[in-house]
N, C-alpha and C positions, 0 to 999 in steps of 0.2 A: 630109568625115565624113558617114557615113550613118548613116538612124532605125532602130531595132530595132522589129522587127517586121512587120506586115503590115494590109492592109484599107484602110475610106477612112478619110479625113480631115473633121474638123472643119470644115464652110463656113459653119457659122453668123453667122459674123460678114465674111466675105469673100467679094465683089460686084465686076464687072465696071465699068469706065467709060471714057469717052475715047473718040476715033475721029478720025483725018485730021487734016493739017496739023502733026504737032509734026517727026517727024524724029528722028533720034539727034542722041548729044551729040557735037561737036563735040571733036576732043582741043583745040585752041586756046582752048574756051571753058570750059576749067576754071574759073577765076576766076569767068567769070557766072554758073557751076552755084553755085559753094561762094555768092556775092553772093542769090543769088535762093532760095535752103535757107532764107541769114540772115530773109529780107524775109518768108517765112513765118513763121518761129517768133516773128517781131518784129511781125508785126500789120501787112505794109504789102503789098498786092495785087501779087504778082510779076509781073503783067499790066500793071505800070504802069513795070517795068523792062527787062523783055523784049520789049514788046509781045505777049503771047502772046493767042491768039484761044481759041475751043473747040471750035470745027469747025463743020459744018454738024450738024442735028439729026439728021438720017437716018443720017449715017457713024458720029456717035456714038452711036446706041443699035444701031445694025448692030456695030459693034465691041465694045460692053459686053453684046449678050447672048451673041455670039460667045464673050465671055472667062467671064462665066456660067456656059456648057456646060461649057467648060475646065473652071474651078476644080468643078464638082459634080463631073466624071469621076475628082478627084484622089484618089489612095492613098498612102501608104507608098513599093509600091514605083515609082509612077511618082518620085517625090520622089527615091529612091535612082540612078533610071535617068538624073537630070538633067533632066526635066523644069522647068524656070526656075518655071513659076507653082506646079506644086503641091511646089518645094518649099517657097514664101515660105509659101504655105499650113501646110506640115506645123511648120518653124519659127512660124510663128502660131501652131497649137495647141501647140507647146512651151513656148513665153513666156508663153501666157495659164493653162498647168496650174506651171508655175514662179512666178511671180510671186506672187500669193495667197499663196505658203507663205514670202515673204519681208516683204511690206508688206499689214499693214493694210491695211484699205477699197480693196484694188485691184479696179476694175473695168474690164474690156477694154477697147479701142480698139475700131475698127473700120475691114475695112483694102481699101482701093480698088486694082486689081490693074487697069492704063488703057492706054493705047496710044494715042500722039500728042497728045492734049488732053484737059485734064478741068476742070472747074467742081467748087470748091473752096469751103469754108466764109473761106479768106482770098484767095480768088480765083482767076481763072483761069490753071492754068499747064499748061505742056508738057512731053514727052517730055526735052527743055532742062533743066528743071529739074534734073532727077535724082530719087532717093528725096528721098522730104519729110514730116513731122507737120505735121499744120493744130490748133493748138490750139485753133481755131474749135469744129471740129465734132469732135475727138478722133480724126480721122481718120489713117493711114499710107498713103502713097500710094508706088506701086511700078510702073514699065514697067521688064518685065523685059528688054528691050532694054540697059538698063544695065549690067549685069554683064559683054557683050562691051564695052560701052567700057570699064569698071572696067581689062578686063585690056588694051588698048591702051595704059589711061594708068599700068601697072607692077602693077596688082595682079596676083593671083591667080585663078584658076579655078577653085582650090579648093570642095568644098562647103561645108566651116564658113567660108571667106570670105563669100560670098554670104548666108551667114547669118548671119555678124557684119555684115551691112549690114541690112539687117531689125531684127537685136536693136538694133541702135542707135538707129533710127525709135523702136522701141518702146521704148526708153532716153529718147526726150522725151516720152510720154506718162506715164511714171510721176513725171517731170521735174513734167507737167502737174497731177498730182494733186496731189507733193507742196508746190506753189508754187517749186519752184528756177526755173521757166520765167518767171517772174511778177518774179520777184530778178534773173534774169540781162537782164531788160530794162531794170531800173531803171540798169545798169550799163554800158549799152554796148552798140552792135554793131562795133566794129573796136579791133585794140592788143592787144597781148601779154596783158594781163592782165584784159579786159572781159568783160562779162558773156555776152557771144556766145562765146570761146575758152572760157569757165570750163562754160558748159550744153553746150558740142560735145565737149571733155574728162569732163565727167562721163557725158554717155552711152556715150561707148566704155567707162569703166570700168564701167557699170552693163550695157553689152553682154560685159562679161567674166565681171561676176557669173553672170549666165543660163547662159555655158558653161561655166563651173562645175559648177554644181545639173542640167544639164539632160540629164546622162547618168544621173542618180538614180536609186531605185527608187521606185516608188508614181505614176509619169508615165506614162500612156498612150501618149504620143507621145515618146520618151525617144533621144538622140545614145547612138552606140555608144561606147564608149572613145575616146577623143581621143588623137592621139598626138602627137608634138614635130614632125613633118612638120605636121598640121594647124593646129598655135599658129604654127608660122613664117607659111603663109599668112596667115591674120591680121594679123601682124606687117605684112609687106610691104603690103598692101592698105592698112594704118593708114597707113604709112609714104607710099603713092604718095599721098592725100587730101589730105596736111597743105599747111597753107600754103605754106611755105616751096618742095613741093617744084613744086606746081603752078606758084606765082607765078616758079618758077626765080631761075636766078642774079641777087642784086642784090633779093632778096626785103628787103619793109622790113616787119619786125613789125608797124609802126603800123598797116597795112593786114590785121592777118591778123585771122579771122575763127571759125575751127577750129582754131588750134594748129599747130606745127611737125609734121614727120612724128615727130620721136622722142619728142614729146610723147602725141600718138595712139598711139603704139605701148605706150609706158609705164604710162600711165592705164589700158588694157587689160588690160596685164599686171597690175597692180593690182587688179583687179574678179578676173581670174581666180584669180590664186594667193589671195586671200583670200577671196572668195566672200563679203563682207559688203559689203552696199550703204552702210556708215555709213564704208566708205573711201575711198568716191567722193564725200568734199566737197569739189569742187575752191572752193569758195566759202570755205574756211576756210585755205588758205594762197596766199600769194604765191608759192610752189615750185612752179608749175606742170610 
C-alpha cells in the first residue's frame, strides 16, 4: 500500500544508529529473535542473551550518519518507490499524526533506524534482534534489513506488511503510556495465556487500529485505499511470526512468547474491522 501524495517526510523524531558486527537474522534463529524482543520489553539486557557487542566507535557513528543522510533525503515518493528506510519514516509520521486523535496524552516515541549494532536504553542489541520498543528510553528500533528475512521466513513483501511491522513497535509504546506494558510484566514472559502473548496480541490489534484510521482525511501523511490483497499480506506476515509457526512442528505453548500464527492474524483483524483501541484488551479475556 502506498501514501497519497507527495514531498518530504517528517525526521523530526527519526535518527541514525548502529554500525558493524550484527549481520542478518538467521532463518534458524527465529526463536532467539521472538526470546530477545521478549528480554526488551521485560527489562533484561538482550546483550546478556545473545551476546551482542556494539561495534567499534568509528563504524558506528560512520554508519549512523550515513543512515542520517538517508532518512533527511526521505519523501513520499521515495516511501512509494520502496525505499525500506523512508518508508518506516513516512509510516512514523502516519502513526504519530493517527494516534493523538485516538488516545489522550499521546506523545511520540522516538525511532532509531541502525544497521548491525546499537546501544539501547535496555541495552546493547543487534541486527539479531529483529524490530524491538525499549520502554527505557521510548524508543523503536528498526534495520531495515529485516523485512528480506520477514519474507524468507513466509511473510510478505507487501508494503502495508512492512508497515504493520512498524505499527506494531509503535503498538508497545502506546502499550508504554498506557501502563498494559507495566501489567503484562507482572504476568509473565512465556505460556499461552502470559503477560508477554497478551502485550504481543494487543499490539498487532493496536497495529490494526492505525490501518484502519490511517487512510483518513485531515492526515498529512495519509495510506491510499487499502485493498483485501493488502489485508491478506498482513494476515500471512502475522501468520509467519507466531509461535507456533516458527517454533514448528511439536510447538509447546508453554514456551510461546507472541501467540500462535492465527492468533496474530485474528487480534489484527480485530484492531482493523473495528478501529477502536478499547478492543484490543487482550488483558480482559482468556479467548485469546
Amino acid at each position: 500500500m502506498t501514501f497519497q501524495g507527495s514531498g518530504p517526510l517528517d525526521t523530526g523524531n527519526v535518527s541514525g544508529g548502529g554500525g558493524g558486527g550484527g549481520g542478518r537474522i538467521a532463518l534458524g534463529g527465529g526463536v532467539g529473535l521472538i526470546v530477545t524482543v521478549v528480554a526488551l520489553l521485560f527489562g533484561i539486557n538482550p546483550g546478556d542473551i545473545m551476546g551482542g557487542g556494539t561495534g567499534s566507535t568509528d563504524s558506528t557513528s560512520a554508519s549512523a550518519s550515513a543512515i542520517d543522510q538517508h532518512v533527511a533525503s526521505c519523501t513520499i515518493e521515495k516511501a512509494n518507490q520502496g525505499d525500506a528506510v523512508c518508508r518506516i519514516v513516512a509510516t512514523t509520521n502516519s502513526l504519530d499524526q493517527v494516534w493523538p486523535s485516538l488516545m489522550n496524552g499521546y506523545t511520540p516515541p522516538k525511532t532509531v533506524i541502525f544497521s548491525g549494532s546499537v546501544n539501547t536504553g535496555c541495552g546493547a542489541a543487534t541486527s539479531a534482534t529483529g524490530p524491538f520498543y525499549c520502554p527505557a528510553d521510548k524508543t523503536a528500533y528498526f534495520d531495515p534489513d529485516f523485512f528480506e528475512t520477514l519474507v524468507q521466513m513466509g511473510g510478505s513483501n507487501g508494503p502495508l506488511a512492512q508497515e504493520y511491522v512498524v505499527a506494531h513497535e509503535y503498538g508497545h509504546h502506546v502499550q508504554n503510556l498506557t501502563g498494559a506494558l507495566r501489567k503484562g510484566q507482572q504476568l509473565g514472559s512465556q505460556g499461552p495465556r502470559s503477560g508477554s502473548v497478551r502485550v504481543e496480541l494487543q499490539a498487532d490489534c493496536l497495529a490494526g487500529v492505525w490501518a484502519n484510521h490511517a487512510g483518513g482525511a485531515g492526515y498529512d501523511v495519509r495510506l491510499q485505499q487499502l485493498t483485501p490483497q493488502d489485508i491478506a499480506g498482513v494476515i500471512q506476515t502475522a501468520k509467519a511470526i507466531g509461535d507456533d509457526t516458527i517454533q514448528g512442528a511439536g510447538s509447546n505453548p508453554e514456551g510461546w512468547t507472541h501467540g500462535s500464527a492465527q492468533q496474530r492474524a485474528r487480534w489484527f483483524s480485530t484492531g482493523y474491522q473495528g478501529g477502536d483501541p478499547k478492543r484490543c484488551d487482550t488483558f480482559a479475556t482468556n479467548d485469546l
